[in-house]
Phi, psi and omega in degrees: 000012186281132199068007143286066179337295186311302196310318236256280191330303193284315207286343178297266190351299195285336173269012193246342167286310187297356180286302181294326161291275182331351183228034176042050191273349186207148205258121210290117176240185163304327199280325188298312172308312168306325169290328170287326176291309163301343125348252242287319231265315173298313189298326187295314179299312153348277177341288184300316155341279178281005167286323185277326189208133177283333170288356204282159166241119186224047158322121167256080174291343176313316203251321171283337160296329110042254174307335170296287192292304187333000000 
Protein backbone atom coordinates (compact mmCIF):
# COMPACT_ATOMS: atom_id res chain seq x y z
CA UNK A 1 0.00 0.00 0.00
CA UNK A 2 3.19 2.23 -0.15
CA UNK A 3 2.45 5.60 -1.93
CA UNK A 4 -1.71 4.67 -1.46
CA UNK A 5 -2.52 6.78 1.09
CA UNK A 6 -6.35 5.96 1.50
CA UNK A 7 -5.38 1.68 1.34
CA UNK A 8 -2.39 2.27 4.05
CA UNK A 9 -4.86 4.38 6.39
CA UNK A 10 -7.59 1.52 6.22
CA UNK A 11 -5.70 -1.74 5.93
CA UNK A 12 -3.57 0.19 9.61
CA UNK A 13 -7.31 -0.04 11.01
CA UNK A 14 -8.27 -3.19 9.67
CA UNK A 15 -4.86 -5.01 10.83
CA UNK A 16 -4.99 -3.29 14.17
CA UNK A 17 -8.92 -5.36 14.61
CA UNK A 18 -7.51 -8.34 13.24
CA UNK A 19 -4.72 -8.24 16.03
CA UNK A 20 -6.99 -7.76 18.28
CA UNK A 21 -9.36 -10.82 17.38
CA UNK A 22 -6.22 -12.67 17.27
CA UNK A 23 -5.07 -11.93 20.62
CA UNK A 24 -8.65 -12.82 21.74
CA UNK A 25 -9.63 -9.14 23.32
CA UNK A 26 -13.12 -9.63 22.23
CA UNK A 27 -15.21 -12.80 20.88
CA UNK A 28 -15.71 -13.42 17.28
CA UNK A 29 -19.54 -12.54 17.11
CA UNK A 30 -21.99 -12.11 13.78
CA UNK A 31 -21.47 -7.98 14.05
CA UNK A 32 -17.26 -8.68 14.17
CA UNK A 33 -17.65 -11.23 10.99
CA UNK A 34 -20.20 -8.79 9.45
CA UNK A 35 -17.26 -6.08 9.76
CA UNK A 36 -14.47 -8.36 8.25
CA UNK A 37 -16.56 -9.06 5.60
CA UNK A 38 -17.48 -5.14 4.83
CA UNK A 39 -13.57 -4.89 5.12
CA UNK A 40 -12.69 -7.32 2.41
CA UNK A 41 -15.70 -5.48 0.31
CA UNK A 42 -14.16 -2.12 0.78
CA UNK A 43 -10.41 -3.48 0.32
CA UNK A 44 -11.76 -4.73 -3.54
CA UNK A 45 -13.36 -1.57 -4.60
CA UNK A 46 -10.38 0.15 -3.51
CA UNK A 47 -8.42 -1.96 -5.56
CA UNK A 48 -10.41 -1.99 -8.17
CA UNK A 49 -10.27 1.77 -8.18
CA UNK A 50 -7.15 2.17 -8.31
CA UNK A 51 -6.67 -0.19 -10.89
CA UNK A 52 -8.45 2.34 -13.39
CA UNK A 53 -6.75 5.55 -11.92
CA UNK A 54 -3.81 5.29 -9.49
CA UNK A 55 -5.04 8.80 -8.08
CA UNK A 56 -8.67 7.55 -7.00
CA UNK A 57 -9.83 7.94 -3.51
CA UNK A 58 -11.94 5.90 -2.34
CA UNK A 59 -12.24 6.83 1.61
CA UNK A 60 -14.70 5.10 4.42
CA UNK A 61 -14.53 7.08 7.48
CA UNK A 62 -17.68 5.38 8.60
CA UNK A 63 -16.17 1.94 8.17
CA UNK A 64 -12.42 2.90 9.58
CA UNK A 65 -14.20 4.03 12.34
CA UNK A 66 -15.96 1.25 12.80
CA UNK A 67 -12.88 -0.92 13.00
CA UNK A 68 -11.11 1.57 15.47
CA UNK A 69 -14.36 1.50 18.20
CA UNK A 70 -14.76 -2.30 18.01
Amino acid sequence: AVGFQDVGEFTHFLESFLLKLKNHEFEVTSESIDLLLKSNDHLKIMISNLKRDFNAKTPDEALALELQSY
